[in-house]
N, C-alpha and C positions, 0 to 999 in steps of 0.2 A: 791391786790390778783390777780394772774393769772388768764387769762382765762381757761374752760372747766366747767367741770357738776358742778348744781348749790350746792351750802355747799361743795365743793371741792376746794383748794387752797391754797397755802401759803399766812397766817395772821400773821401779827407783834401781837406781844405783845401789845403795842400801839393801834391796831385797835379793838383788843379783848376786854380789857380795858374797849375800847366806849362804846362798848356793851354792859359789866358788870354793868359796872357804873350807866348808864342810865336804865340799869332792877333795881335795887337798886333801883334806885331816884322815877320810879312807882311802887315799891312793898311797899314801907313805906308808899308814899301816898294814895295810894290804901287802905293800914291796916289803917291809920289812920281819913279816910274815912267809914271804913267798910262796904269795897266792897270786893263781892269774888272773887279776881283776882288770876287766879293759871298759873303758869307761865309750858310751852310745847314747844317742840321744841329742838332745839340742846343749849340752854342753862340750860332745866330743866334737861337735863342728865349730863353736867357739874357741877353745884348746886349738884344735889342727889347722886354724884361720886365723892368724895373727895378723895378717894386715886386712881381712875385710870383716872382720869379724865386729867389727862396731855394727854392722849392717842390721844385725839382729834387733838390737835396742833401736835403732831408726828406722825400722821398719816394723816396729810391735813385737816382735817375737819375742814373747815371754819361758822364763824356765819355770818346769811345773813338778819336777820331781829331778833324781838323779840315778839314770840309769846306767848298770853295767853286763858285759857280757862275761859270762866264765865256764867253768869244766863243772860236770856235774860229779866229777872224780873229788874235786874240789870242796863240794856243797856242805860235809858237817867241819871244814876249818872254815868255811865262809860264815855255817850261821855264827859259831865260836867266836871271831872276828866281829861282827856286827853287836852281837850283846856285849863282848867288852867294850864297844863303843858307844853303848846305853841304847841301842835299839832293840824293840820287839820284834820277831819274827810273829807276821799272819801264817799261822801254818797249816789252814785250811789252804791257801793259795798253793803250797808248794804241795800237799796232797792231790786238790782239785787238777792241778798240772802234769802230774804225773812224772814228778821232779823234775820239772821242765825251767820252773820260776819258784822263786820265791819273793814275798818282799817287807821290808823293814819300817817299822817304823820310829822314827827319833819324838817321844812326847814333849820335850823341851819346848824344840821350835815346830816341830806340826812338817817338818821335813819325811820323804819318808824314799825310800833305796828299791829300787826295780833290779833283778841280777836275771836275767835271762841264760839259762845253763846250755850248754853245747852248740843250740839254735835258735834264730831270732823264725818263733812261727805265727805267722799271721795270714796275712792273704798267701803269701807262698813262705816256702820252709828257704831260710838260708843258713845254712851249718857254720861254724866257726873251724871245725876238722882241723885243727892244728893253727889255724889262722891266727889265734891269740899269743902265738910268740914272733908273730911278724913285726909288730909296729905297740908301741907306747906311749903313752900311757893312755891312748885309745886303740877299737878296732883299726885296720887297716882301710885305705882308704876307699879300696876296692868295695868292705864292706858297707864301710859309711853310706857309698851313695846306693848299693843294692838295699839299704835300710830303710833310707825312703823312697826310691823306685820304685819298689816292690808293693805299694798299698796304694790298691786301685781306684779307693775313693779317695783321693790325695788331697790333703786339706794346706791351706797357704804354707803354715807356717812349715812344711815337708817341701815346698818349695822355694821359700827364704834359703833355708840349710844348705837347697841345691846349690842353688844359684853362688851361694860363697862358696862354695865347695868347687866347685867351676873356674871362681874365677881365680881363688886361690892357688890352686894346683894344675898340673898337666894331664894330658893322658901319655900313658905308655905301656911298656909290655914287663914293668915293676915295681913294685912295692914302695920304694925310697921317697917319699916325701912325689909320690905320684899315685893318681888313681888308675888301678892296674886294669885296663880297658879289657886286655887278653882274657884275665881270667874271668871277667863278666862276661865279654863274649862266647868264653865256652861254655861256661853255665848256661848261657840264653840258649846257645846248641844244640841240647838236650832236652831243654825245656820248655815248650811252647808257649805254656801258661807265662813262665816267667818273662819270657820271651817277647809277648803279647802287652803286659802289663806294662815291663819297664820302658819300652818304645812308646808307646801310649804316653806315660808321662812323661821321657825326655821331652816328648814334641810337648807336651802341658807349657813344660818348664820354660822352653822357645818362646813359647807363645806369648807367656805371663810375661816373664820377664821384659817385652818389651814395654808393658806399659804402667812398668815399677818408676815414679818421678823421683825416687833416690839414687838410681844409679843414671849414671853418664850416657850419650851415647856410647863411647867405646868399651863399657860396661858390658851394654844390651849386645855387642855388635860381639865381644871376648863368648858371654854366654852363647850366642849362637854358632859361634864357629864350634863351640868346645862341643856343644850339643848335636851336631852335623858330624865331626869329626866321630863323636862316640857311635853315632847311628850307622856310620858307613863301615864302624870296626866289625859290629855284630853283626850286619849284613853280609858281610862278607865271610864271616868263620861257615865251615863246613854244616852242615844240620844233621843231626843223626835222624835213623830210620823212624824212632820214636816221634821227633820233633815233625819230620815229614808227615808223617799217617794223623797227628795230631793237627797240623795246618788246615788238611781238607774239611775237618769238620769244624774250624772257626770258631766264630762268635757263637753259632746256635748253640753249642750247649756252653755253658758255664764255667769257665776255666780256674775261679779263683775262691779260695775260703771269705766268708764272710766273718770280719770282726771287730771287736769294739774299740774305739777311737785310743789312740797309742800316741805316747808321748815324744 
């Protein structure tokens, strides 16, 4: 893979493969275990995008790890799990985190396992709170795209993911092989910041999108309606009193965690 920004670069077929393979060989064991492993990241948008999901490899996006989300109820059958799989647990990470993360390494091939426990936290907190028995053998789609919404210095390949994600799916008000518009929007309802961020980068996403030369016009024109359609759902949900009083002081003070580049 070439150098530059990270999930950016030409990948062989071959190297992608590795990737696939090895999320296979923990997702069966993981089911066969009956752990709730939900696979996030630039391969759960791969997975849950079967018809634009070539998009990835033709537009650079490289995979750079494999991440999943699970129960921190979970966390001593997951590491169990991972070592019979011949990976090391870094277990300063899951200390440093405050059991929040941990992650694996496979020395074989130099692969190595991201398992984010309960919430994905970064620029803002988004919980899983029961979410992980909605949808398989990734989060939910609702999640997927608050995954990359949510990080406010948004780098491309966060908005490759969207954009198939978009064109893949619909919006509506569930879960089924839909991006659940409703429960982002009430989320954003409560919370300013989140609120703030993820609107910020739909429009990114608009914007980019049109002047990607791999997708079609009615590519760019599908993205935009989908991004219009989602902006006018969250506009419209109720704002709590918190979200109100949080509005008036805006941009000037700081609304988001700062942190380090995420795969």
């Amino acid at each position: 893979m070439s150098d530059g920004p990270i999930g950016m670069g030409e990948q062989s077929q071959a190297e992608r493969e590795k990737f696939e393979n090895e999320l296979k060989r923990i997702i069966e064991a993981s089911s066969k275990a009956g752990l709730m492993l939900r696979v996030i990241g630039s391969l759960a948008f791969q997975m849950h995008c079967p018809k634009y999901g070539f998009l990835q490899q033709k537009m650079g996006r490289a995979y750079t790890d494999i991440d999943f989300a699970g129960y921190r109820s979970q966390a001593k059958e997951i590491k169990v799990l991972m070592a019979g799989l011949g990976y090391m647990e870094r277990k300063e990470v899951y200390i440093v985190s405050e059991g929040n993360r941990d992650i694996f390494d496979f020395p074989q091939t130099g692969l190595y396992v991201d398992v984010f426990y309960d919430k994905l936290d970064f620029c803002h907190e988004i919980h899983w709170n029961g979410r992980l028995e909605v949808d398989a053998p990734t989060i939910p789609l609702a999640e997927m795209l608050l995954e990359k919404m949510q990080i406010v210095k948004i780098n491309e390949k966060d908005v490759i993911d969207t954009i198939m994600l978009l064109l893949e799916h619909p919006l509506g008000d569930v879960d089924k092989e839909t991006i659940n518009i409703a429960r982002i929007a009430q989320l954003c309802s409560k919370d300013w910041g989140l609120w703030r961020t993820l609107t910020m980068n739909l429009e990114k996403v608009k914007l980019l999108s049109a002047n990607y030369p791999q997708l079609n016009p009615e590519d760019k024109n599908t993205v935009a309606r989908q991004v219009d359609a989602a902006l006018a759902r969250i506009a419209q949900e109720p704002k709590s009193m918190a979200w109100r009083m949080r509005s008036r002081v805006g941009d000037r003070v700081k609304w988001y965690k700062e942190v380090d580049e995420v795969g």
